[in-house]
N, C-alpha and C positions, 0 to 999 in steps of 0.2 A: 176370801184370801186364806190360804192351807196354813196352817199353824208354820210349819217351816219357815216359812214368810214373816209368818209373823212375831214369830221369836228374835227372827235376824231383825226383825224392827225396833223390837225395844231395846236389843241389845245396841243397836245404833240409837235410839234415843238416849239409852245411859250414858255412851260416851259423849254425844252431844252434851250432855249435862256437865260431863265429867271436863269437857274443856269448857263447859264457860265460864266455871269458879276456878280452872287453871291461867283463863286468858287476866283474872285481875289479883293474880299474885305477882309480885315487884322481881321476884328472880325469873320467871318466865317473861315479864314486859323489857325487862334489862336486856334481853337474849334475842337479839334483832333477827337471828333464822330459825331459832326455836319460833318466834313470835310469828314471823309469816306462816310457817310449816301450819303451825295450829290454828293461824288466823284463817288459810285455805282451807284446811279439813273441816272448820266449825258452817264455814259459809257452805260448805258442797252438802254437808249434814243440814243446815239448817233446810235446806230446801224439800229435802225427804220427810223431814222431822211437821212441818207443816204441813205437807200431807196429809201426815200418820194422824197428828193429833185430830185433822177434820174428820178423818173416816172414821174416828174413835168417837167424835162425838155425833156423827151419825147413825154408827151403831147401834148407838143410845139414843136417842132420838126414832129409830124403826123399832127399836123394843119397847118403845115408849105407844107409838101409835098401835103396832101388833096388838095392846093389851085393850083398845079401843074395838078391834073388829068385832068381837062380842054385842055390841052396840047397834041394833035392825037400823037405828034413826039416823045413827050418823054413820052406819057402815061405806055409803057410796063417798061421801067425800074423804074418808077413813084410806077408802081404797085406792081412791087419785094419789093422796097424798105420799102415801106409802111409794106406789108407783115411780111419782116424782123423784122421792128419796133415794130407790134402790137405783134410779138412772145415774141418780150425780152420782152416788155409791161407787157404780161401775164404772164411772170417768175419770175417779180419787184413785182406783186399783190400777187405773191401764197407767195413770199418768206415776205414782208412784213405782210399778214393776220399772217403766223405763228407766227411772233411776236409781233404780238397784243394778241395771246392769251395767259389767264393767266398760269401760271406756274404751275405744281401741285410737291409739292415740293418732293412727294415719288418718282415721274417715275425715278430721277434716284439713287434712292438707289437700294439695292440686295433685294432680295425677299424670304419668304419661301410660296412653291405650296405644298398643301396637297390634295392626292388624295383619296376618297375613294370610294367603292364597294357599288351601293345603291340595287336596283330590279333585282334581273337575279339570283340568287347563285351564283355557281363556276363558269358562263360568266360572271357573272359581274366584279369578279375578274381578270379573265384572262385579259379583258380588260384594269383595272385599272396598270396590268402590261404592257400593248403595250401602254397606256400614258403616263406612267414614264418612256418608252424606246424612245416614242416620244420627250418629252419636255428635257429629258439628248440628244438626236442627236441636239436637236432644242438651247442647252448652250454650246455644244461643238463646233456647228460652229459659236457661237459667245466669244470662247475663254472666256465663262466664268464658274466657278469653281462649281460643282454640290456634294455636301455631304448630305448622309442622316441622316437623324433624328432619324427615331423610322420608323419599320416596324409592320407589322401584314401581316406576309404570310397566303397562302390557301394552302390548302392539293392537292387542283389540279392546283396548279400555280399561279403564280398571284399572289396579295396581297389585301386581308381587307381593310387596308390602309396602307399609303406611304406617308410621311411628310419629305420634302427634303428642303434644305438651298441652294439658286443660289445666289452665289456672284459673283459680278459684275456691271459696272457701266450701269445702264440704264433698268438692268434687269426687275426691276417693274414694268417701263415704257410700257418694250416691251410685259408683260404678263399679265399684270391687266385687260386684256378682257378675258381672259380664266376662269375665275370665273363663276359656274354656274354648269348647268348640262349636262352631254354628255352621247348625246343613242346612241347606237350600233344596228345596224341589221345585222346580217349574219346566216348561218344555222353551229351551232357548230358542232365539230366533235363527238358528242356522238347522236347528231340527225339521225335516220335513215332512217327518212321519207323524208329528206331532206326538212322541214319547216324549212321556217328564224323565228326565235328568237329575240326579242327585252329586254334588259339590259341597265342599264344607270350605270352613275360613278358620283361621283361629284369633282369638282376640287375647291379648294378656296385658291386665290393668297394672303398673306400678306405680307406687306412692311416690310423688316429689318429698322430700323430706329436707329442711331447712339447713341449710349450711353448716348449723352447729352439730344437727346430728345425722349428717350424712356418713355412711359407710365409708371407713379409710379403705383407700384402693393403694396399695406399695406403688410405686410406678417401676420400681424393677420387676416385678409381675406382668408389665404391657409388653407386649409388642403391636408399633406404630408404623405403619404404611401409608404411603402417599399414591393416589396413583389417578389418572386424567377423569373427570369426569363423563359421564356418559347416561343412555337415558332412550326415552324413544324417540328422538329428535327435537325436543322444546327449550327456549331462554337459558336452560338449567345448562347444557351440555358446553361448553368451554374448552380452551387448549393448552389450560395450564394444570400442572398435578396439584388442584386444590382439594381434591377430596381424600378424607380420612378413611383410615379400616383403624378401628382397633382390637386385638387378642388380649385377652385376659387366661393369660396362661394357666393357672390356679383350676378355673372350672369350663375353660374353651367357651368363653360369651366371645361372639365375634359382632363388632357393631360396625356400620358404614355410614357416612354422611358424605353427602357430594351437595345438596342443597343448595348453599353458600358461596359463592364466588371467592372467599375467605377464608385460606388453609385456619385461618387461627379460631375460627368461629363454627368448619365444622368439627373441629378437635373437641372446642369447648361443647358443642352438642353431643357429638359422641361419648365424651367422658360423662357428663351428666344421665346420658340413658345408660351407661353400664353401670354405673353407681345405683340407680333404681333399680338394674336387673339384680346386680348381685345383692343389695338388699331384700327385694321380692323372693329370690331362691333361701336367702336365710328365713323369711318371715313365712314361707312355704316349709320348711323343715320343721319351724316348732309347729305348726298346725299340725301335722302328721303327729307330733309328740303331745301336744295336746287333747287328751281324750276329750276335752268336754266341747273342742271344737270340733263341729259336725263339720269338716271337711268337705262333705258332698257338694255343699251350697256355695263355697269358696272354690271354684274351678281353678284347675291349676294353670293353664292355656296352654297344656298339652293336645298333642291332635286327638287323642285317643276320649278325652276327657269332654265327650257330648254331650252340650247342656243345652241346645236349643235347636227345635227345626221351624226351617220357616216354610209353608207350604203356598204357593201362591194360586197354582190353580183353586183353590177353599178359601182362600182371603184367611188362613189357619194358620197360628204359632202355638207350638208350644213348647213349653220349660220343661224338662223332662227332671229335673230336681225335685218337683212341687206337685207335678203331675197338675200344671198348670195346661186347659187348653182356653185360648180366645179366638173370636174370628173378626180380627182387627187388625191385620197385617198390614196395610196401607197404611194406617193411623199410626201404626209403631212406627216404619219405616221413614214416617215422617215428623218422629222424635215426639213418640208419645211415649215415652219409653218408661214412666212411671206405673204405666197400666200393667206392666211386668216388674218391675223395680220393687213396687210398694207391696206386692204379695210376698214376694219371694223377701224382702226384710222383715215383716211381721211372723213368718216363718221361722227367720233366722233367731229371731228375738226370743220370740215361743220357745225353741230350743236352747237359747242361754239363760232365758229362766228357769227351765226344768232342768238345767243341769244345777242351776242355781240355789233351786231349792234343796238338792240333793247333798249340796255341801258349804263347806262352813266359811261366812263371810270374808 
């Protein structure tokens, strides 16, 4: 652990101290939001502060045995020992950095991921349906709840786009690196030459965020359209004007739901996804303004902004953030999707600790 590290520890241990002989004076118990405010900071401290003190006395403990290797007779069990120590050592350090770092308050709300069809035509579509069939395998085994939004199918399969709601606790958290753009190489089945083709999709992950602190939207700012629903022939298409367009004048977010047989139910969808977007474009703005966020890893789900190719003639993905490659594309595709997920966040981590230690808690 680099002294950096280490300093911001005790200084959080001091103030741990410093509120637990504040939490039992009678003008701070009197003081019912003073009292939570500090009851929350001692318990989030306590958990860190536990930690600290084990590795402290582990420390001590490996400088204790160190002074034994000298010892011919008992150097080999000297040496297990130590071994042993310096392991739990390293699992006291990974488990304490994690909660030094700051919190970001969306990872765990639910998420809406919208997909859509950027370069390729009808590949690029077909695609953007084998990613909605990945990230639905990739919510289902984590039992959590996948409802769509608003479609726009393709005449050869696939969908235009695909704007889906995952609820669930953590969800955001687990998807907010999938923002950005994904190419495709494979030779399609209409190819007779058998050249690979190259098509991209874009994906952009936004936070669901709780009623209380969802983004005010003016409603003199919308402009609201009704107009017949339509489609590539399926259940969905009807002959009444129940589907919504909504404009958000302020920054041109145009949203659509026809889904619903239910003017009032696609309004309520559509309002709910521009509410995410126009938050997502605020929470995109201060990352730009945030130097110590590494942007790169946080794609914007701009077209431009390619963060993955999936190569199928090779059974090859790779994350080009990470300079990730695997040759497990079947297995992702079939919502294994933490084999990419969990690199690419210990990444992200690595880099908020090294900004971490650079400056002051």
């Amino acid at each position: 652990m680099n002294n950096s590290i280490l300093n911001k520890l005790k200084s959080l241990r001091n103030r741990y101290q410093e509120i637990e002989i504040m939490l039992t004076q009678k003008d701070i118990l009197s003081n019912q939001d003073n009292l939570k405010k500090l009851s929350q900071e001692y318990l989030k401290l306590s958990k860190i502060i536990k930690f600290f003190i084990e590795w402290e006395q582990l420390e001590i403990d490996i400088k204790n045995i160190n002074s034994l290797l000298h010892d011919i007779e008992m150097r080999d069990m000297v040496e297990e020992e130590l071994h042993l120590f310096n392991k739990k050592k390293q699992k006291l350090e990974k488990k304490i950095h994690q909660l030094l770092l700051p919190e970001d308050p969306n990872d765990k709300h639910s998420c809406f991921i919208e997909i859509r069809a950027a370069t390729g035509g009808d590949e690029s579509s077909i695609f953007a349906g084998e990613l909605f069939r990945m990230y639905t395998r990739y919510a289902e085994s984590h039992l959590w709840k996948m409802e769509v939004m608003n479609t726009s199918e393709s005449e050869k399969g696939g969908f235009k786009e695909i704007i889906s709601k995952i609820t669930g606790r953590g969800a955001c958290g687990r998807l907010k690196f999938e923002s950005g753009g994904h190419r495709v190489q494979r030779v399609p089945e209409t190819e007779s030459q058998g050249r690979i083709h190259t098509s991209t999709c874009t994906v952009a992950v936004m936070p669901v965020t709780p009623e209380t602190e969802k983004e005010e939207i003016n409603l003199s700012d919308l402009k609201i359209d009704t107009f017949r629903s339509s489609g590539a022939g399926g259940q969905h298409v009807n002959t009444t004007d129940s589907a919504i367009r909504i404009t958000h004048i302020p920054t041109g977010n145009v949203v659509e739901c026809q889904d619903e047989r239910s003017q009032h139910k696609n309004k309520a969808k559509a309002l709910s996804i521009l509410s995410a977007r126009v938050y997502a474009a605020k929470l995109e703005k201060n990352h730009q303004e945030n130097s110590s966020m590494r942007r790169i890893l946080l794609g914007s789900g701009q077209r431009s902004d390619r963060i993955r190719t999936y190569n199928f003639p090779q059974n090859r993905i790779t994350d080009h953030r990470i300079n990730l490659t695997i040759y497990k594309l079947d297995e992702v595709l079939e919502g294994k999707l933490d084999l990419l997920i969990d690199p690419i966040t210990q990444e992200y981590q690595a880099d908020m600790l090294s900004s971490l230690s650079k400056s002051e808690l």
